[in-house]
KOLNU-375367 format. One line per field, with one value per residue (C-alpha): residue number from 1; y, x, z. Coordinates in pm, 1 decimal. Last residue first. Example, Ala and Ser with C-alpha at 12.3 -4.5 7.8 and 13.67 -1.06 7.14 Angstrom:
<recs>
pos = 2;1
y = -106.0;-450.0
x = 1367.0;1230.0
z = 714.0;780.0
</recs>
This chain:
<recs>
pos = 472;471;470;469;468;467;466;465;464;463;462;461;460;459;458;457;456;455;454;453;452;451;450;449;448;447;446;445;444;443;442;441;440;439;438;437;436;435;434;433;432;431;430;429;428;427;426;425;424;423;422;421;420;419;418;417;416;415;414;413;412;411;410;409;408;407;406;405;404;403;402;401;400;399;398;397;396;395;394;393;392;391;390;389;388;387;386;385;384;383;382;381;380;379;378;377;376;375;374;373;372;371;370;369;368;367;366;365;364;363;362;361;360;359;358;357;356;355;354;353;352;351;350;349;348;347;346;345;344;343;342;341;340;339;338;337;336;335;334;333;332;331;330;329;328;327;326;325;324;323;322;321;320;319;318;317;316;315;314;313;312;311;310;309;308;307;306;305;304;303;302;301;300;299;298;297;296;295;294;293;292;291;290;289;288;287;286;285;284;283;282;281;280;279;278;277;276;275;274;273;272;271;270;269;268;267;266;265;264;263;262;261;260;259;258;257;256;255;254;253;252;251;250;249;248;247;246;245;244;243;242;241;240;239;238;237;236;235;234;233;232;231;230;229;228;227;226;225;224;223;222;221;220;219;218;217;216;215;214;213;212;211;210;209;208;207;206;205;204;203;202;201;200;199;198;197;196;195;194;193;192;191;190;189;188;187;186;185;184;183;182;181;180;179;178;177;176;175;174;173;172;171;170;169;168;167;166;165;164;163;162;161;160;159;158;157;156;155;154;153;152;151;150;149;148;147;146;145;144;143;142;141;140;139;138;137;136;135;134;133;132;131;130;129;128;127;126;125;124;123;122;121;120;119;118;117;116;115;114;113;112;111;110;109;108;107;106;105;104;103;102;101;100;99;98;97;96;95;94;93;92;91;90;89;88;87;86;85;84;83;82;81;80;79;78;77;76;75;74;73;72;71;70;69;68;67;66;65;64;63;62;61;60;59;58;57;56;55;54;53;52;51;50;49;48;47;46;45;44;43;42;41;40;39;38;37;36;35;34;33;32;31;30;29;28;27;26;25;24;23;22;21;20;19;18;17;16;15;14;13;12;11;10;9;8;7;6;5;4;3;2;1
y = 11419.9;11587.4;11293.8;11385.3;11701.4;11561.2;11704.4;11613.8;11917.9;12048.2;11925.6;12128.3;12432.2;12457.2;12344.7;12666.6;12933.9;12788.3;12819.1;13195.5;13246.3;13464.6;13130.0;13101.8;13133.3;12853.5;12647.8;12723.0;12626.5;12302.4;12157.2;11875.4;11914.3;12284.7;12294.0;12010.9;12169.0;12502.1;12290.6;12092.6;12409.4;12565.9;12257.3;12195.5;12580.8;12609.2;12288.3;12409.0;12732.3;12605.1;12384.9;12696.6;12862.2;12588.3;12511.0;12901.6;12927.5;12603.3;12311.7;12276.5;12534.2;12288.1;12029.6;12264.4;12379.7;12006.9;11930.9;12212.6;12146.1;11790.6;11958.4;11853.0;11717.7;11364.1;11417.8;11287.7;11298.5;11226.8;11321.8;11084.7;11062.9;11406.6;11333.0;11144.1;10674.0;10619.3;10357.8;10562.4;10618.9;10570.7;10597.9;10270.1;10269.5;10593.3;10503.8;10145.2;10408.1;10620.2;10322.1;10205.8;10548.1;10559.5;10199.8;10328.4;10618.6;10783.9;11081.1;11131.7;11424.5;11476.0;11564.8;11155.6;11092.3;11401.5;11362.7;11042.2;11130.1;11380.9;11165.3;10948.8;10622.9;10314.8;10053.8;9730.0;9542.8;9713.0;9431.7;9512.8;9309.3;9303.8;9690.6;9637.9;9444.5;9627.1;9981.1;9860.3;9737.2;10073.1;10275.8;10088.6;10110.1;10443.6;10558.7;10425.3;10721.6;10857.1;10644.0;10877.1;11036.6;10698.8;10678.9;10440.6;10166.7;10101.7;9828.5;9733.2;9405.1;9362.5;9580.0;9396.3;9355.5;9678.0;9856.0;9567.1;9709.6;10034.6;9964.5;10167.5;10418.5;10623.0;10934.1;10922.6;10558.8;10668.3;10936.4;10657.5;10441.6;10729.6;10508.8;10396.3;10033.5;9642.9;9378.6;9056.4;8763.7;8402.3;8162.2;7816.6;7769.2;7633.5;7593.7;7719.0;7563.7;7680.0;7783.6;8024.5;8220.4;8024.0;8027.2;8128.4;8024.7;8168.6;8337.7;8646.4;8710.9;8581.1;8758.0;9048.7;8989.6;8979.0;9285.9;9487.4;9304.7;9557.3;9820.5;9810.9;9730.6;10082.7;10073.4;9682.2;9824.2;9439.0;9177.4;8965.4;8562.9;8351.4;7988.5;7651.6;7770.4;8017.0;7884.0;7886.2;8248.6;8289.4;8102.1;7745.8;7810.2;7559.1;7536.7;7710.4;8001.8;8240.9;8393.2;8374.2;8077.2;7810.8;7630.0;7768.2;8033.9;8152.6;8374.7;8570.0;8561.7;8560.8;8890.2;9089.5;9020.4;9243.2;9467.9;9494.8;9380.6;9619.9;9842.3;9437.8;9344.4;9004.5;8797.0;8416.6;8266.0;8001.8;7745.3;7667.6;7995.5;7837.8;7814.6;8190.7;8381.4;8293.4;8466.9;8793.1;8855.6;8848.9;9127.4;9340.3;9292.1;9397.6;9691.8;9796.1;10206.4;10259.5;10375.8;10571.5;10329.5;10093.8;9694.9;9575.9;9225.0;8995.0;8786.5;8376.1;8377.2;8296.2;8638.2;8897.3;8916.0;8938.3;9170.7;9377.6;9364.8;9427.5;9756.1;9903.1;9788.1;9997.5;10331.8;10276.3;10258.7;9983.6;9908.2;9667.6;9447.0;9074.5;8966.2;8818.1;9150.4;9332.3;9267.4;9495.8;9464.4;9400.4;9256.5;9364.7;9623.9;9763.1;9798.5;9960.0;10187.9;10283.9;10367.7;10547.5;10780.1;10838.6;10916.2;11140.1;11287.5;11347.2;11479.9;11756.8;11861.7;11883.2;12121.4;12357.2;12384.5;12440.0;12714.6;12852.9;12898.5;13083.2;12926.3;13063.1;12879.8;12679.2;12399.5;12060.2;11887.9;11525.5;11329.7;11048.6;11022.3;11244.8;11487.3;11531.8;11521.1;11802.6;12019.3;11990.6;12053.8;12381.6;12445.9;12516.6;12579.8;12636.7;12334.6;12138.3;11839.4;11651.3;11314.4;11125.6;10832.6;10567.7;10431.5;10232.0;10103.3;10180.0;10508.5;10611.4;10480.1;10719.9;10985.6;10948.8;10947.3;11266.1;11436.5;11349.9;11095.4;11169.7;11575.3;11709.6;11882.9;11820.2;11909.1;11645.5;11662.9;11346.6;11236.3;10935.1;10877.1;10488.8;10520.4;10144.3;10117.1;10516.6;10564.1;10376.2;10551.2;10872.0;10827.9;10797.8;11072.7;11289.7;11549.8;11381.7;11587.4;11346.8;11580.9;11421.8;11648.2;11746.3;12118.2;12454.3;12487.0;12106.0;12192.3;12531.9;12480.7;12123.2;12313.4;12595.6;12345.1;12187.8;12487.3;12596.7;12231.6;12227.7;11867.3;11815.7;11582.9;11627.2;11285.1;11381.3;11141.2;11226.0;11290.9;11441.7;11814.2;11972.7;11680.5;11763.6;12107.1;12011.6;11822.2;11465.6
x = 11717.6;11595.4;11323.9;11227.4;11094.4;10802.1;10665.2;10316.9;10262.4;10002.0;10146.5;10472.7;10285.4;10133.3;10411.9;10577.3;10304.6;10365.9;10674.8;10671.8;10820.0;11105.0;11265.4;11576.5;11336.7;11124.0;11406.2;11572.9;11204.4;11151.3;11500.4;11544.3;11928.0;11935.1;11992.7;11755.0;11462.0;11534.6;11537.8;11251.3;11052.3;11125.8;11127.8;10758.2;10723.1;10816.7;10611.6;10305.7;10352.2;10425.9;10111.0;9911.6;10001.3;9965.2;9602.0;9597.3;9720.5;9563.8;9827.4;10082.5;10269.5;10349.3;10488.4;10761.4;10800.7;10853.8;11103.6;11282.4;11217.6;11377.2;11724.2;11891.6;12254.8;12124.6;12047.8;11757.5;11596.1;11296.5;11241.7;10972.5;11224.4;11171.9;10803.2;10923.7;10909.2;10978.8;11182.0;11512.6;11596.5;11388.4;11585.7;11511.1;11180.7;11082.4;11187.7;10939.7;10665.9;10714.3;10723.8;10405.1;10258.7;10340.6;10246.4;9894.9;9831.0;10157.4;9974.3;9934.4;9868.7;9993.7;9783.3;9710.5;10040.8;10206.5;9968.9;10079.9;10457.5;10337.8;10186.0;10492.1;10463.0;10572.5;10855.9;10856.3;11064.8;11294.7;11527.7;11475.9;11203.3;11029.8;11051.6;10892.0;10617.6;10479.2;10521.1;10333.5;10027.5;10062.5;10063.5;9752.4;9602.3;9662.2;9579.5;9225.8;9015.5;9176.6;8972.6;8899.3;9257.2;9425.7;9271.1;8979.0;9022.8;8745.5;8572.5;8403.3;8231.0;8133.1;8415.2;8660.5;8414.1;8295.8;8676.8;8750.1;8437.1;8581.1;8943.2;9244.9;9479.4;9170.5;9204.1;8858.6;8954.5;9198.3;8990.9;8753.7;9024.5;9166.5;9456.6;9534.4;9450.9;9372.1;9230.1;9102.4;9029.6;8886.1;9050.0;8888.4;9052.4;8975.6;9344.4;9336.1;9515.8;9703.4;10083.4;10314.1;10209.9;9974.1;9616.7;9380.5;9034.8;8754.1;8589.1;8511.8;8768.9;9043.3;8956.9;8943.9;9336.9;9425.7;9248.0;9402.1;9771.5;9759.5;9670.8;9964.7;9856.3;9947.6;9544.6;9594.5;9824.2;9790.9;9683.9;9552.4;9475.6;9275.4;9302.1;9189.5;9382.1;9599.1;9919.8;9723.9;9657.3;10008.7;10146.4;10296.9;10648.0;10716.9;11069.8;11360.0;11163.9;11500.3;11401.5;11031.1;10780.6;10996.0;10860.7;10532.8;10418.2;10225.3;9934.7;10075.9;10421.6;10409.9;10227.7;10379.4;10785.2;10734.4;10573.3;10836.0;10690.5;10722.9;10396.3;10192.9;10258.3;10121.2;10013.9;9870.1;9707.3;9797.8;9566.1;9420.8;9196.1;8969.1;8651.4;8696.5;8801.0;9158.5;9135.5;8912.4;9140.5;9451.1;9311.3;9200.0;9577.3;9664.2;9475.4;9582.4;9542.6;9949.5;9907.9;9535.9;9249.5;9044.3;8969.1;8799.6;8674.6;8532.4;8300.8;8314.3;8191.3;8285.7;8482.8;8167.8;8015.9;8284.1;8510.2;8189.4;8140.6;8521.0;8508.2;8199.3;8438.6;8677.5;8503.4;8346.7;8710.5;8763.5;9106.9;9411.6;9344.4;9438.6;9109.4;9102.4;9188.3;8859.1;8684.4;8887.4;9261.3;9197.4;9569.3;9581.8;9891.0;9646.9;9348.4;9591.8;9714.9;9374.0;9281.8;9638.5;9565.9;9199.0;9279.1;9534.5;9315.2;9049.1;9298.4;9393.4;9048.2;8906.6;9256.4;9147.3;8841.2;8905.2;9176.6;8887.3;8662.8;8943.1;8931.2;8789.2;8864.3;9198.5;9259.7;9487.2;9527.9;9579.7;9541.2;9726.1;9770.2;10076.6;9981.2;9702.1;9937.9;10149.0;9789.4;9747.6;10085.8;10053.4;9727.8;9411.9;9104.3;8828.8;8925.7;8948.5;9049.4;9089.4;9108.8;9133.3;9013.5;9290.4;9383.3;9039.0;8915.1;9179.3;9234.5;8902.7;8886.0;9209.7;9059.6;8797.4;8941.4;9112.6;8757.0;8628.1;8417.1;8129.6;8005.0;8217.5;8591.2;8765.6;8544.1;8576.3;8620.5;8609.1;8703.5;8685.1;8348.8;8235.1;7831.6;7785.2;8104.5;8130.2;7734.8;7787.0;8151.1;7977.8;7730.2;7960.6;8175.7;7823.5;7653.9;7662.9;7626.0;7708.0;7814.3;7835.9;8020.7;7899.9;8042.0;7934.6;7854.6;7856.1;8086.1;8030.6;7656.9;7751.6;8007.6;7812.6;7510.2;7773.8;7888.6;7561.9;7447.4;7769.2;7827.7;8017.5;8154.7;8120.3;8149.8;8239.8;8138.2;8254.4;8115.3;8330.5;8282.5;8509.2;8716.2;8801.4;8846.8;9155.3;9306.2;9414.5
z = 15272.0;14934.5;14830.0;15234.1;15155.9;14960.7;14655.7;14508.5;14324.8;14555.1;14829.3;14803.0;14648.6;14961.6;15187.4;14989.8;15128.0;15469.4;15462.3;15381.3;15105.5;14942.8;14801.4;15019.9;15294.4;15184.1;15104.3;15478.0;15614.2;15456.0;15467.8;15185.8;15128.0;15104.2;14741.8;14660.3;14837.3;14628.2;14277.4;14355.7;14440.8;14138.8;13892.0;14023.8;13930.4;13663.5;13542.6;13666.9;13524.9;13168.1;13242.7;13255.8;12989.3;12751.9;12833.6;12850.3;12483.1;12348.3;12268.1;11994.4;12146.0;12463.0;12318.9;12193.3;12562.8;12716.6;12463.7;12581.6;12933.2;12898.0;12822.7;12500.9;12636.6;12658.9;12260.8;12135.8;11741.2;11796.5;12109.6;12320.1;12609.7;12652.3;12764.8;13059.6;13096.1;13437.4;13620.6;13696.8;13323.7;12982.2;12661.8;12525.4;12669.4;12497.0;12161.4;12199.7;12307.6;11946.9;11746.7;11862.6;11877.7;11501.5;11404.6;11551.7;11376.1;11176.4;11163.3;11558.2;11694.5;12041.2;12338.3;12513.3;12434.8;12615.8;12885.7;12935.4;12951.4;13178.1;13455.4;13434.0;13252.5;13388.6;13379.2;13615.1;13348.9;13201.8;13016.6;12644.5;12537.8;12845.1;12862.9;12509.2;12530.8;12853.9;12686.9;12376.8;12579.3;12805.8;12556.5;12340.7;12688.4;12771.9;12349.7;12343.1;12419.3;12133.4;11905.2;11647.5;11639.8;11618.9;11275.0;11275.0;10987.0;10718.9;10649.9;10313.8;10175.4;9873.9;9738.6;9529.2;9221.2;9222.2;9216.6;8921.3;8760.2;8808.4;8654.9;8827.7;8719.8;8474.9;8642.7;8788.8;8875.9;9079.7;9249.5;9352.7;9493.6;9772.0;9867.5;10200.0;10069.8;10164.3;10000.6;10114.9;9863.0;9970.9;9730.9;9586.5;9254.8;8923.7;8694.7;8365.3;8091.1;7774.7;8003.6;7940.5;8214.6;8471.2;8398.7;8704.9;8813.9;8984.9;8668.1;8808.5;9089.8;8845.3;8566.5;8755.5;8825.0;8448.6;8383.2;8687.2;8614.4;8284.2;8497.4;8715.2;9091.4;9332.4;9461.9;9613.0;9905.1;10058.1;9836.4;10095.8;10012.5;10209.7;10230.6;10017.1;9751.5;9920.0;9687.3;9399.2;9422.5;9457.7;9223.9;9143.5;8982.1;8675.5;8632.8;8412.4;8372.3;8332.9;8005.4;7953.3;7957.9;7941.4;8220.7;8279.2;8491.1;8844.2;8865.7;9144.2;9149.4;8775.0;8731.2;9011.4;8824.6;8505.5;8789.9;9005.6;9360.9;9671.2;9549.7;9592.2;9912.9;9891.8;10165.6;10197.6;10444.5;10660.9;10698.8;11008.9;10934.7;10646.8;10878.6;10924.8;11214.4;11190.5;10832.4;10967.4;11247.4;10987.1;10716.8;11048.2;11163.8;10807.5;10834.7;11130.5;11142.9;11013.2;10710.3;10643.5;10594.0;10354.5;10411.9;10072.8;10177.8;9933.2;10050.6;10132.3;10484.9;10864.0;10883.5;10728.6;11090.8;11312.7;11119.4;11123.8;11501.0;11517.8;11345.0;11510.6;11824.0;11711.7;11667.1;12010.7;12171.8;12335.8;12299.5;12165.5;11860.7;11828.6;11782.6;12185.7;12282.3;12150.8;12511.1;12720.7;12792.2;13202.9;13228.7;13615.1;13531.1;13287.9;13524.1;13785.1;13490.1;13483.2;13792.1;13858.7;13583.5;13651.7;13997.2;13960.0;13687.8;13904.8;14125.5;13908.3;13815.6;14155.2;14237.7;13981.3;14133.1;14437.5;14302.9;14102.2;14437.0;14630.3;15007.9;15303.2;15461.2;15427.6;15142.5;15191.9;14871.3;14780.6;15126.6;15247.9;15595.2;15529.5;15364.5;15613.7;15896.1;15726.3;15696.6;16055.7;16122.7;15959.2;16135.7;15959.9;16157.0;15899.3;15732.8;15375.9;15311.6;14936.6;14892.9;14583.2;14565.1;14394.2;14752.1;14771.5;15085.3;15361.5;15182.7;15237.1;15580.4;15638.4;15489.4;15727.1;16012.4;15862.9;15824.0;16150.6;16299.8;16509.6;16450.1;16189.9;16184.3;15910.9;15590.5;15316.5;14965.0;14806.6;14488.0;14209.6;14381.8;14412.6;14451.4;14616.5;14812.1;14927.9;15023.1;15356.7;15433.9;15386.6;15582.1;15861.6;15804.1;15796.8;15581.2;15243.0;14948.7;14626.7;14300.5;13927.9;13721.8;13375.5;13410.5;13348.0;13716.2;13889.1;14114.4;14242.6;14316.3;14482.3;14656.1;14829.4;14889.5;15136.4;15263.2;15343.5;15499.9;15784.4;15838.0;15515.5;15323.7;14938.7;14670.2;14332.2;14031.6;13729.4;13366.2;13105.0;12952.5;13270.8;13209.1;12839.1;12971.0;13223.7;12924.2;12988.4
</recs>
């Protein structure tokens, strides 16, 4: 999740503080240029009564306060709902102060006086700490959101505009054009408007109409004759007569040969087919869906494809959402695929690392759905120690290919200072790991080592979530 997209997205941030300045100080600093949600509350206690009905996604809570203090508190906090982030701040900072903070659970630990953009900065990252574990929480519950039972994935206000439609037009007789770029579900939609229907215990029919010759399209869907050409040496029952009764979808309906146009119009108008070879027509009861990624109107421009046959097919149109317009949906379409898959292939308990996510969440994705799909089922296969890292999204992987490589190209397809400042963030995560691991987890000689003072390093140790003891 971009640090601007949160600055534009509402949150709620709870601030605990028995000093009234300081609390005014970081409403005004909170909600400046942003659409965050700021709760003043000047007591522990009141706190704690506000917390259950107004649910903050952080708190930022002074330490010392009249009744209970700010680490009873976290501790409360944490007691309720682990996903808050906490964040404690202090006008008498201690180093073991701030390591028994850490430790009882908080985020960030901030001395005053503090630098306002660091603050700030920090808001933003444990929002999306909290975010991220909320939702994969909801995940891990099954909590797939209402569109589930149609065989779709999300909530996304793009898709359910989709699925009211589906809803309506399923239980009748129209025509269904379904339009969209490759890999936005067509087929899916083609399938949750069949079992919808009053004819969806039968199975219905599909047709992928650019992988069928087309001296071979015409009989596979109208049927023939014995006798009727070279070969015939039975009657074949068609397609169309096939789905009697059914649905039929003639999926990628824009590449049909012009000639199969007429004869397919006919159909549509006249409700009945004739088999080749054969004098009589056969009446049939077929619902029709078609599908395309073509662009129909320019095709009939160019005279590939018949306009009445255009009118007839489109009662009833619904397009696709690319991935892009229903980004909001990419955790749980990740984490859907990611769950299929590590069951697939033996990984159960696998999970997404806070920058595999954001990797997701920042790429562009052509190939829409069946692209992310395919993308997730990589990543499990290469996936180590229980976590699912942006290298393992690489194409075209090699173990030798370092992960910050990957990391960097990912990286120049984002704004300058978004870039920027995750290139720090990861430097410096590798930084500090790296100088922990050389002196087997000790604080002080990896501080030293570093040109830092320790506390300086504890800093960027709890800041990044790094604990000396992953060293030991």
């Amino acid at each position: 999740m971009a640090h601007s997209r949160l600055y534009d997205q509402e949150a709620r941030i709870m601030v605990v503080d028995d000093e009234s300045d300081m609390a005014a100080m970081l409403q005004r600093l909170l909600t400046r240029r942003t659409r965050w949600q700021v709760k003043v509350c000047n007591s522990a206690e009141e706190a704690l009564d506000q917390l259950e009905e107004w649910r903050p996604e952080v708190v930022i809570t002074d330490v010392k306060m009249k009744g209970m203090d700010g680490l009873s508190l976290l501790n409360e906090i944490k007691r309720l709902d682990s996903s808050i982030s906490v964040i404690i701040i202090t006008g008498f900072g201690t180093i073991e102060m701030a390591v028994s903070a850490v430790k009882e659970g908080a985020y960030d630990f901030f001395e005053k006086p503090f630098e306002n953009d660091r603050l700030k900065n920090a808001v933003v990252r444990a929002l999306e700490r909290t975010r991220l574990i909320q939702e994969n929480r909801r995940l891990q519950e099954g909590l797939t959101g209402p569109s589930s039972s149609h065989g779709f994935v999300g909530s996304s206000p793009a898709l359910q505009r989709v699925l009211a439609v589906i809803e309506q037009v399923a239980d009748t007789n129209a025509t269904v054009l379904i339009r969209g770029p490759s890999g936005t579900g067509k087929e899916l939609a083609a399938q949750a408007i069949h079992r919808l229907s009053s004819r969806g215990s039968r199975p219905m029919v599909t047709i992928n109409c650019p992988a069928v010759p087309e001296h071979i399209l015409e009989s596979e869907l109208f049927g023939y004759k014995k006798g009727a050409f070279t070969g015939a040496t039975s009657d074949k029952e068609g397609l169309f007569l096939t789905a009697n009764h059914s649905t039929i979808l003639l999926d990628e309906i824009g590449d049909i040969p012009i000639t199969i146009q007429t004869k397919l119009l006919r159909v549509l108008q006249e409700k009945e087919v004739r088999p080749l070879g054969s004098t009589v027509t056969k009446r049939i009861d077929v619902r029709v869906i078609a599908s395309t990624n073509q662009d129909l109107e320019k095709k009939i421009r160019d005279g590939e494809f018949r306009e009445d046959l255009f009118f007839r097919l489109n009662v009833v149109t619904i397009t696709m959402p690319t991935l892009d317009e229903m980004r909001e949906d990419i955790p749980e379409l990740a984490h859907h695929f990611l769950r299929r898959y590590a069951r697939e292939y033996g990984k159960d308990g696998l999970s997404f690392s806070r920058e595999a996510m954001e990797y997701l969440l920042n790429r562009n994705w052509l190939g829409n759905v069946r692209e992310l799909k395919h993308a997730v089922q990589r990543a499990v296969l290469f996936a180590k120690n229980g976590k699912v890292d942006p290298c393992d999204f690489e194409e075209e992987r090699a173990d030798s290919v370092p992960c910050e490589n990957f990391h960097f190209r990912v990286l120049m397809r984002q704004p300058y200072n978004q870039a920027k400042s995750r290139l720090v963030e990861m430097f410096t995560k590798r930084y500090v790991t790296a100088a922990l691991e050389a002196h087997g987890g000790n604080v002080s000689r990896a501080a030293k080592s570093s040109g830092m003072e320790r506390q300086s390093f504890q800093r960027l140790m709890r800041r990044y979530e790094i604990r000396s003891g992953d060293f030991k």
